[in-house]
Short mmCIF file of the C-alpha atoms (twelve columns), coordinates in Angstrom:
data_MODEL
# 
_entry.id   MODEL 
# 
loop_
_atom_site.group_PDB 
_atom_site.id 
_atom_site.type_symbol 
_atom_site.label_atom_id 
_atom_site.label_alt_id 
_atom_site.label_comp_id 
_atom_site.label_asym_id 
_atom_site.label_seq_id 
_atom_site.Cartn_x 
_atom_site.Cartn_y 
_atom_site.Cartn_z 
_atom_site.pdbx_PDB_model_num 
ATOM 1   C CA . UNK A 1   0.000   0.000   0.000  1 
ATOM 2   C CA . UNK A 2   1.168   3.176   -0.973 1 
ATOM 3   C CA . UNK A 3   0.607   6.393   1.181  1 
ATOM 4   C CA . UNK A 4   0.810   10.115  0.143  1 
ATOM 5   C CA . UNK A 5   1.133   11.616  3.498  1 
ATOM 6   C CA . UNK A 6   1.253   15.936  4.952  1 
ATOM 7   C CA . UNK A 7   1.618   15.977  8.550  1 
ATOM 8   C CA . UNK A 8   1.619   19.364  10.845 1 
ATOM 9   C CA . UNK A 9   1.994   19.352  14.328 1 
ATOM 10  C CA . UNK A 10  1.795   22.948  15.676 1 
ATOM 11  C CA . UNK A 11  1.327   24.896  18.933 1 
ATOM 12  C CA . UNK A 12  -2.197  26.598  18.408 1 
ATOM 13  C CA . UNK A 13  -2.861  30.205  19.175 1 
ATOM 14  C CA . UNK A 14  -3.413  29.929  22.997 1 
ATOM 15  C CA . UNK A 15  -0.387  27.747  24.128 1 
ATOM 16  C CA . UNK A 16  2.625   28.954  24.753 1 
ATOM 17  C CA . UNK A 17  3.968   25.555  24.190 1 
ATOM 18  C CA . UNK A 18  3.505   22.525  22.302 1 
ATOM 19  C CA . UNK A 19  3.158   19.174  24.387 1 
ATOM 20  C CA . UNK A 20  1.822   17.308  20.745 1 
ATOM 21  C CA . UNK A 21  4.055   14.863  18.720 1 
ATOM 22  C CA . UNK A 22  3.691   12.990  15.474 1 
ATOM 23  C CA . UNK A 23  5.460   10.229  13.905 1 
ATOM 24  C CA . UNK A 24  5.859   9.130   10.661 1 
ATOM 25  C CA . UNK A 25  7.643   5.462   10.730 1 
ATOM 26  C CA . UNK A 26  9.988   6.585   13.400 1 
ATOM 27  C CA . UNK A 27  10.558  10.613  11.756 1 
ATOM 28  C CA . UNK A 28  9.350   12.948  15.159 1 
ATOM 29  C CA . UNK A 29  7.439   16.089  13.966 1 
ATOM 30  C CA . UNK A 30  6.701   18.754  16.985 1 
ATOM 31  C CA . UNK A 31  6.157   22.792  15.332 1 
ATOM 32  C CA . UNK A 32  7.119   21.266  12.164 1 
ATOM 33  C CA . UNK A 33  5.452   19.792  9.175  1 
ATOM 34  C CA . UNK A 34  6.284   18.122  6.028  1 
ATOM 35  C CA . UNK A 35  5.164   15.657  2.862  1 
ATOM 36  C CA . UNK A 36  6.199   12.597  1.995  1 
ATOM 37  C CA . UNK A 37  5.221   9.909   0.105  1 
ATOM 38  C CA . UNK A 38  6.048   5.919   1.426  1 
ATOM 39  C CA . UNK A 39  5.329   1.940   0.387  1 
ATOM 40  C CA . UNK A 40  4.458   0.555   3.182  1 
ATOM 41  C CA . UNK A 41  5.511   -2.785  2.073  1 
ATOM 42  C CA . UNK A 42  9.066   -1.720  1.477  1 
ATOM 43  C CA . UNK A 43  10.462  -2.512  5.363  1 
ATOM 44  C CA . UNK A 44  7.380   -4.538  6.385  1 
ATOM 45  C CA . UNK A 45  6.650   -1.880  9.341  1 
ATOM 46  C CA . UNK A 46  5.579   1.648   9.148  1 
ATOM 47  C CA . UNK A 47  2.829   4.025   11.324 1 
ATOM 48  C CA . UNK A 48  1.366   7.165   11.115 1 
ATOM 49  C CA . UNK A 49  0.938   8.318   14.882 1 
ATOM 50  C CA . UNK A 50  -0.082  11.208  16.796 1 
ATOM 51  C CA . UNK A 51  0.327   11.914  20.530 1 
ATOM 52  C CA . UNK A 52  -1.157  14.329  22.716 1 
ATOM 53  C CA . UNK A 53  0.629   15.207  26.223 1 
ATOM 54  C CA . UNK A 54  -2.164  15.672  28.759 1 
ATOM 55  C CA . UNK A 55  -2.963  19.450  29.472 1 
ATOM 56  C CA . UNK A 56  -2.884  20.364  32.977 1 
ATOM 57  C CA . UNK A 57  -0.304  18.133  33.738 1 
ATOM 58  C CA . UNK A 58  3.295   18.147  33.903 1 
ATOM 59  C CA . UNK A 59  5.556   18.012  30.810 1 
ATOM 60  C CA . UNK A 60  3.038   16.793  28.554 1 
ATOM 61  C CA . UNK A 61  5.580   17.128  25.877 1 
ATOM 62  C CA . UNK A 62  8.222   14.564  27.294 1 
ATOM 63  C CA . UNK A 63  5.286   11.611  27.946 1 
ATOM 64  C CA . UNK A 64  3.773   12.071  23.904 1 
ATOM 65  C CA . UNK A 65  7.733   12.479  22.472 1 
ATOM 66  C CA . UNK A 66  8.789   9.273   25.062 1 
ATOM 67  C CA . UNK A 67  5.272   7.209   23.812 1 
ATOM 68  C CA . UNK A 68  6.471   7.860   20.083 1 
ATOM 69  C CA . UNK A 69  9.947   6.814   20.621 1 
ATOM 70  C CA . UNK A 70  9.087   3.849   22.581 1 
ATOM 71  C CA . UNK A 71  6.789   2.646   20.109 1 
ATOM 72  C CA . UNK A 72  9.099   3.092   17.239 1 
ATOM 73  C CA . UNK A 73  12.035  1.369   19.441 1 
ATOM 74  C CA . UNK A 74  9.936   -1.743  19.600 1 
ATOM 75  C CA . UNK A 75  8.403   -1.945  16.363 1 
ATOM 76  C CA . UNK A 76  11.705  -0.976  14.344 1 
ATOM 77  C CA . UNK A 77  13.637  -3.541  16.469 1 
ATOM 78  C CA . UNK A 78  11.263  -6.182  15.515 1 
ATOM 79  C CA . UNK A 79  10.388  -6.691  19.111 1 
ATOM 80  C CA . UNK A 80  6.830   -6.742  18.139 1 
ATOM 81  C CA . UNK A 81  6.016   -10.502 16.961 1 
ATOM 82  C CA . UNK A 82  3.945   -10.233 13.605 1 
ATOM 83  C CA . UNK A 83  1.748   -13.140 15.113 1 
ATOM 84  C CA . UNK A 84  1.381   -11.606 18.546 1 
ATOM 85  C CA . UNK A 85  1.449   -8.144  17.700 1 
ATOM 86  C CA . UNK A 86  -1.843  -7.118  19.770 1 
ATOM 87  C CA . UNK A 87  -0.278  -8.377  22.988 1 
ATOM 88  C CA . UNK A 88  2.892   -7.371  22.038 1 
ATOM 89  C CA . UNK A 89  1.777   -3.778  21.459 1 
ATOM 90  C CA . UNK A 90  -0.659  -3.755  24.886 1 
ATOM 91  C CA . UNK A 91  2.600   -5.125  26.492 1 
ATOM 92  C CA . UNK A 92  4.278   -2.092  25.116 1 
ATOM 93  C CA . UNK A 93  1.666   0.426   25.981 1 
ATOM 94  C CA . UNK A 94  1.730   -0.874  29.586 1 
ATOM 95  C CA . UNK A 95  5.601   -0.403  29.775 1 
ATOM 96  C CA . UNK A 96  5.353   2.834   28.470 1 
ATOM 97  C CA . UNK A 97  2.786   4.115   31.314 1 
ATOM 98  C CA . UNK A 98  4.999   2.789   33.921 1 
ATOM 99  C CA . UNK A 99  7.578   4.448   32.834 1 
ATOM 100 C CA . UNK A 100 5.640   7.441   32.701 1 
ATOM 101 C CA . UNK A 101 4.036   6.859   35.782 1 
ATOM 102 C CA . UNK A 102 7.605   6.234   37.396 1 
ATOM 103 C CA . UNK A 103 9.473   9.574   36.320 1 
ATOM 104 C CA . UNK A 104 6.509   11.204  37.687 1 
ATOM 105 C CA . UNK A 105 6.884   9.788   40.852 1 
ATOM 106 C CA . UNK A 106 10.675  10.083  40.742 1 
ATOM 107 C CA . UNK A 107 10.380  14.318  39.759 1 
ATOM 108 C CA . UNK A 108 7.339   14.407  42.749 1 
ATOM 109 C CA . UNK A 109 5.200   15.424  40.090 1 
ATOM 110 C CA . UNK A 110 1.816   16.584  41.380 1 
ATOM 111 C CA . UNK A 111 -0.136  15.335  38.326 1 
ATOM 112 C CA . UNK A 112 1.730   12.626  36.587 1 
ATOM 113 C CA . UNK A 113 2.823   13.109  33.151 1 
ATOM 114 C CA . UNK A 114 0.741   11.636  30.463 1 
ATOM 115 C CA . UNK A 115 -0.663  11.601  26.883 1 
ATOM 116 C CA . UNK A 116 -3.349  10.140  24.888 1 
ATOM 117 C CA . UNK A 117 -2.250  8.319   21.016 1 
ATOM 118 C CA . UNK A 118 -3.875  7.034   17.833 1 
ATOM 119 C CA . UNK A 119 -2.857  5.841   14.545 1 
ATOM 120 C CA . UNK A 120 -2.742  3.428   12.091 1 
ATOM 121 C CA . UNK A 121 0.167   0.636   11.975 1 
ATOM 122 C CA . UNK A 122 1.380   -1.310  9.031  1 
ATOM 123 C CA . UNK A 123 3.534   -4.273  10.497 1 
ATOM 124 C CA . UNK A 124 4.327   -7.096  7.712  1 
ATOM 125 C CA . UNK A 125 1.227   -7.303  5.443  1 
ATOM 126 C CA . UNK A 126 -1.428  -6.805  8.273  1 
ATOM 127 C CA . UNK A 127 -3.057  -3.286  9.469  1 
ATOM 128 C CA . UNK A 128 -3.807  -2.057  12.702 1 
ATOM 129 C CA . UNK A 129 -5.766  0.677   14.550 1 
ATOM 130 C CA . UNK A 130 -4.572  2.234   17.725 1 
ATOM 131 C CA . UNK A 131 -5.782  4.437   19.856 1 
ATOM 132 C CA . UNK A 132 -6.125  5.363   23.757 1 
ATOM 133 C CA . UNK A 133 -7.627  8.590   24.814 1 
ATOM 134 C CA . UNK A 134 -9.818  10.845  22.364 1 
ATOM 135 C CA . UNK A 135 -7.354  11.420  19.718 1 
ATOM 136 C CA . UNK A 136 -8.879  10.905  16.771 1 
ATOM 137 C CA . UNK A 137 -8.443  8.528   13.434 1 
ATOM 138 C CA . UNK A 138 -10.829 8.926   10.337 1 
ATOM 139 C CA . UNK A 139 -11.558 7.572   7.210  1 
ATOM 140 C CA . UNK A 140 -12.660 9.652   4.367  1 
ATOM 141 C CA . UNK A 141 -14.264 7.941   1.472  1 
ATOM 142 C CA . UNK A 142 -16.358 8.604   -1.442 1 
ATOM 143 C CA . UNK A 143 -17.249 12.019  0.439  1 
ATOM 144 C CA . UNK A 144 -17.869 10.601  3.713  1 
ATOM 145 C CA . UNK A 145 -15.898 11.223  6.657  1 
ATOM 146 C CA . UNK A 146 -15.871 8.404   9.296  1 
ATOM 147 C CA . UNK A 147 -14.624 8.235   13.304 1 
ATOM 148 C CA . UNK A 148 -12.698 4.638   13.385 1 
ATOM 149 C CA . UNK A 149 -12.134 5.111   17.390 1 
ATOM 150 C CA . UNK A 150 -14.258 6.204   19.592 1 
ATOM 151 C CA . UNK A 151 -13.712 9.116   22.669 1 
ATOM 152 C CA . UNK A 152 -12.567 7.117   25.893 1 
ATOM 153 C CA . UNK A 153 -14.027 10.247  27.517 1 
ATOM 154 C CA . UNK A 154 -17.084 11.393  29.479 1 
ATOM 155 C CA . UNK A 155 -18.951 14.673  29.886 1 
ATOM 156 C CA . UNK A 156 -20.043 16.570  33.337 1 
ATOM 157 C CA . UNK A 157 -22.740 14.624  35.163 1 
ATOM 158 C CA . UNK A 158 -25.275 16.980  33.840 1 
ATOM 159 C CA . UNK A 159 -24.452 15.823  30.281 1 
ATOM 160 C CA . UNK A 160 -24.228 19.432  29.138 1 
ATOM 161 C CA . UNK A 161 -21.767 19.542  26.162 1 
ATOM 162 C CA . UNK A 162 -20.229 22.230  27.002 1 
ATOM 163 C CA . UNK A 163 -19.099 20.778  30.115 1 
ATOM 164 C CA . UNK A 164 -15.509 19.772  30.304 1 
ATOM 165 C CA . UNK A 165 -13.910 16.979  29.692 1 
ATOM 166 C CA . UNK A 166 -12.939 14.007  31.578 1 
ATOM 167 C CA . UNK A 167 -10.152 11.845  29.928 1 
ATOM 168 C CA . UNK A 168 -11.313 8.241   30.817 1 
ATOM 169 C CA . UNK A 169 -7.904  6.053   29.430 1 
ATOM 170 C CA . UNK A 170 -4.313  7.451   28.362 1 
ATOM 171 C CA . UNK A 171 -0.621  6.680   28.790 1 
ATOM 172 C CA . UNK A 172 0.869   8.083   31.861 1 
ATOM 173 C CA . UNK A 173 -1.102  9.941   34.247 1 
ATOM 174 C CA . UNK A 174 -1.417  7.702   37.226 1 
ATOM 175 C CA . UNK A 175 -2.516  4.988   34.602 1 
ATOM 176 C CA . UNK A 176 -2.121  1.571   33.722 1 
ATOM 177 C CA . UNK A 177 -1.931  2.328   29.927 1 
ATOM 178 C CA . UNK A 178 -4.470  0.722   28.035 1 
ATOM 179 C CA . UNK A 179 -4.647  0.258   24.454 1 
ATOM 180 C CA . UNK A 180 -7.501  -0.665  21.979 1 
ATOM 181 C CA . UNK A 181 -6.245  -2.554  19.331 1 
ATOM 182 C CA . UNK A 182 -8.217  -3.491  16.552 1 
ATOM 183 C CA . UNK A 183 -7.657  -5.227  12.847 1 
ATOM 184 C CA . UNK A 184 -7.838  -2.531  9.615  1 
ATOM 185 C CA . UNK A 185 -7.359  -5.050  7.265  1 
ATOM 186 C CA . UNK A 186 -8.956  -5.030  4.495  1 
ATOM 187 C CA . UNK A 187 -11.027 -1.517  5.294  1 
ATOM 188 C CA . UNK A 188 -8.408  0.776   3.470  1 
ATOM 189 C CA . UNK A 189 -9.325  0.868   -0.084 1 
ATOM 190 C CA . UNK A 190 -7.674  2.668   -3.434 1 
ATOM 191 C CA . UNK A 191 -8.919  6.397   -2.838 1 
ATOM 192 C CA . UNK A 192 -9.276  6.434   0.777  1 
ATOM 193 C CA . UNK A 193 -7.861  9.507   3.091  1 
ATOM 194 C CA . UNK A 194 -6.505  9.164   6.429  1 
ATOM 195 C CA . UNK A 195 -7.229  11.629  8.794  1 
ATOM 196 C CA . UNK A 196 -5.151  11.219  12.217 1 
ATOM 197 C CA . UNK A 197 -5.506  14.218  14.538 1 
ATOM 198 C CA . UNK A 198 -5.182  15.751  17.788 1 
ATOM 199 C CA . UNK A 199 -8.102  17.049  19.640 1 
ATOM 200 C CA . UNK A 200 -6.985  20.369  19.093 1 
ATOM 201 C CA . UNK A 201 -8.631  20.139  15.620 1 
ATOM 202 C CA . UNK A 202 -11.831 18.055  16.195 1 
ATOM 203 C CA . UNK A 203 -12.443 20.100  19.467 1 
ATOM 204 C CA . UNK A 204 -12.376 23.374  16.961 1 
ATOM 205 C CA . UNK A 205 -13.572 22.177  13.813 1 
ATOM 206 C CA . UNK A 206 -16.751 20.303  13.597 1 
ATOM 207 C CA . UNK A 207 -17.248 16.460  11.492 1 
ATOM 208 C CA . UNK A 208 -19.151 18.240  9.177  1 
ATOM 209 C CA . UNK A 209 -17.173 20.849  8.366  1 
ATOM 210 C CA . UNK A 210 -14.146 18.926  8.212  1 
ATOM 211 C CA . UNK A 211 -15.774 16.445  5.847  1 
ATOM 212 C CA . UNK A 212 -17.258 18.994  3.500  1 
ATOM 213 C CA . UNK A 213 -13.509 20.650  3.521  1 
ATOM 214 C CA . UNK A 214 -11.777 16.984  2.380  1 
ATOM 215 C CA . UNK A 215 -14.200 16.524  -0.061 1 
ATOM 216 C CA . UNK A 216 -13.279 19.937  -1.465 1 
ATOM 217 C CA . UNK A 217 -9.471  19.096  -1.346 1 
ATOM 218 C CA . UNK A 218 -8.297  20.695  1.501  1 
ATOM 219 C CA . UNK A 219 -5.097  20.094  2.705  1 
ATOM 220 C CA . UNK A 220 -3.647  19.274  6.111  1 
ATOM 221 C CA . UNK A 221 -2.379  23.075  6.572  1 
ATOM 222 C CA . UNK A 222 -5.808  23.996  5.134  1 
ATOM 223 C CA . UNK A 223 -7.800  22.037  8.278  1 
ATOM 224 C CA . UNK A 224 -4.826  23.855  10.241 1 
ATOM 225 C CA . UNK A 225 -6.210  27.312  9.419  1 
ATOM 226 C CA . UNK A 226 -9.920  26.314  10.274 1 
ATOM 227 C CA . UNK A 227 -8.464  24.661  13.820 1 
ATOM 228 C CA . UNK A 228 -6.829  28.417  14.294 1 
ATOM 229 C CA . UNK A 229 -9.054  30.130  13.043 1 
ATOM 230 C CA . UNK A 230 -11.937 28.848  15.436 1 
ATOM 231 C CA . UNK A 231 -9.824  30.215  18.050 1 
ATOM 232 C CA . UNK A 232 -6.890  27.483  18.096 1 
ATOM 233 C CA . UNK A 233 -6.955  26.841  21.838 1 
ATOM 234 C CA . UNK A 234 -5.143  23.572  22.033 1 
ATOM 235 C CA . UNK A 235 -1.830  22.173  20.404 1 
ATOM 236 C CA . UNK A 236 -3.087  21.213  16.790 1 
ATOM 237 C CA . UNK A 237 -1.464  18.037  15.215 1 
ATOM 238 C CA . UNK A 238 -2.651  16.744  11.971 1 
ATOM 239 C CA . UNK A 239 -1.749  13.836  9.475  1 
ATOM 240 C CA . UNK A 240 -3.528  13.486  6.505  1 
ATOM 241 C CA . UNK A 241 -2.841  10.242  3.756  1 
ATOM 242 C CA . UNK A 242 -4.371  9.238   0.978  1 
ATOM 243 C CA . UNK A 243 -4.205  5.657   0.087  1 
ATOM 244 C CA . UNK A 244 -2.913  4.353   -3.050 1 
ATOM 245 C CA . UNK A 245 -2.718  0.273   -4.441 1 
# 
């Protein structure tokens, strides 16, 4: 499968840092961007991730940059067994939040470091969906513009909308770091667009609007601007690949 791929991961217009992180096969974006174009079947692994460090905890940025670079330590060493590769990778999300959980504890943090992730993995002919926390992957096709995970989050107990946020699952944060793993194979056709974001973009920029601006050939620096321009009050990561045979 090839991918044409433009990932942006930048600091919003209300933060005056960026705890976000991307990675593309193992290459770490944080207030960069860039294009490329990859086989995936050319090294048997590659991933398009994106991690969000928790706000309102500490050093978001070093838990999503230390999630990234764990992950891509373990798949790139071929620690990850291509006929175990679910436990394999819950095994690795669990080391990862101990880890996270343990610096924490180390630096006396007050509220541990953590981050959510999600993404799409291509290890040795089979596909995989990640995610953990309410970063978001979609699929785009024929005009439509699909959630593949769902929110591990909950609302106020009034169920008001606008209430905030509760983060039910993530990496870090006083967590055990679980993982939903689930099998893409199959469900990526000729066509198809990626969509892999932080929240900082579906928080700002409706399904709708998002899906009417794909299907109008909007670019990932073009969902940027509508994230910003709706006020841009989270970090703002974005990959977006199209899928080609």
């Amino acid at each position: 499968m090839k991918l044409n791929i433009e990932a942006i991961c930048h600091k919003g217009m209300v933060r005056e840092n960026n705890e976000d992180g991307i990675s593309l096969g193992g290459l770490f974006l944080r207030d960069d961007s860039t294009e490329i174009s990859v086989d995936t079947t050319t090294d048997g692994i590659f991933y398009l991730l994106v991690a969000d460090g928790m706000g309102g905890h500490e050093k978001g940025e070093e838990a999503s940059q230390f999630a990234l670079e764990e992950i891509n330590e373990q798949l790139t060493l071929h620690q990850v067994s291509p006929d175990r590769f679910e436990d394999d990778i819950r095994e690795t999300a669990r080391y990862i939040s101990y880890k996270l959980n343990r610096s924490a504890a180390d630096q006396g943090q007050t509220h541990p470091m953590g981050c959510t992730l999600t993404g799409v993995v291509w290890h040795y002919g089979k596909t995989w969906l990640l995610n953990a926390g309410d970063s978001r992957t979609y699929r785009f096709r024929n005009g439509i513009l699909r959630q593949l995970t769902t929110d591990e989050t909950e609302r106020g107990i009034t169920g008001d909308p606008n209430a905030s946020k509760l983060l039910l699952n993530c990496f870090g944060g006083g967590t055990e770091g679980r993982i939903i793993v689930e099998d893409l194979n199959g469900k990526l056709l000729e066509g198809d667009k990626l969509l892999i974001c932080s929240d900082g973009l579906s928080d700002m920029v409706s399904d709708e609007l998002i899906e009417t601006a794909i299907d109008d050939g909007a670019s990932a620096k073009d969902l940027l601007r509508m994230a910003c321009e709706a006020g841009g009050v989270d970090n703002i990561s974005i990959i977006l690949a199209t899928v080609h045979s």
